[in-house]
N, C-alpha and C positions, 0 to 999 in steps of 0.2 A: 504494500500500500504506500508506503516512502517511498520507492521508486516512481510511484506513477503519480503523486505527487509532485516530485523531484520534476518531472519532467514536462509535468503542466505548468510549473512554479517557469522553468525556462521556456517555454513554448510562447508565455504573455510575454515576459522580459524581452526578448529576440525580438516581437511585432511591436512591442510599444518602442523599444530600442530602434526601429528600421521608419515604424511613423514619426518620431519626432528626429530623426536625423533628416527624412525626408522633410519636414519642414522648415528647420534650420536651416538645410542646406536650399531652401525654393526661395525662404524669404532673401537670403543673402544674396543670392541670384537675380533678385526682381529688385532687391536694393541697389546693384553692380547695375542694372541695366537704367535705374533712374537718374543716377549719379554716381555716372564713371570716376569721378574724381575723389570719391571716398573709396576707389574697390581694395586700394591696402588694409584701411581701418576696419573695413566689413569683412573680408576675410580672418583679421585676427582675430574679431568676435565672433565668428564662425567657427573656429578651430576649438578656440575656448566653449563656445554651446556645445560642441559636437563631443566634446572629451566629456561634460559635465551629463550628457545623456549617455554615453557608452559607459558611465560608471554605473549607470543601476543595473540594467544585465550583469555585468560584473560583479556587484553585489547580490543580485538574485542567485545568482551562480554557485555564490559561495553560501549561499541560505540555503540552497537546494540543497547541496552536499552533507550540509547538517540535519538536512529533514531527513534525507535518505539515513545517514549514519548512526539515527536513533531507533 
């Protein structure tokens, strides 16, 4: 039952991880496309969004493996 928990627990983290990177990376896109002349400063906050979403699958990750291991 911990396994298939474990594997739902990443199933959500992997698609909520993939929608908000897809947004991050649309808005900075349509940002770059209104005002070329910020696209340095939109990208660094882009990099910085994209790390602070790819930290929760990671953290789910590591919550799974504890659900499982109990």
């Amino acid at each position: 039952m911990g396994a298939i928990a474990a594997g739902i627990a990443m199933a959500g983290a992997a698609i909520g991880g993939g929608v908000g990177d897809g947004i991050v990376i649309s808005s900075m896109l349509q940002g770059m496309a209104r005002q070329p002349e910020l696209s340095g400063q939109l990208r660094t906050n882009m990099f910085i969004g994209v790390g602070l979403v790819e930290a929760m699958p990671i953290i789910a990750f590591v919550v799974a493996l504890l659900v499982m291991n109990k």
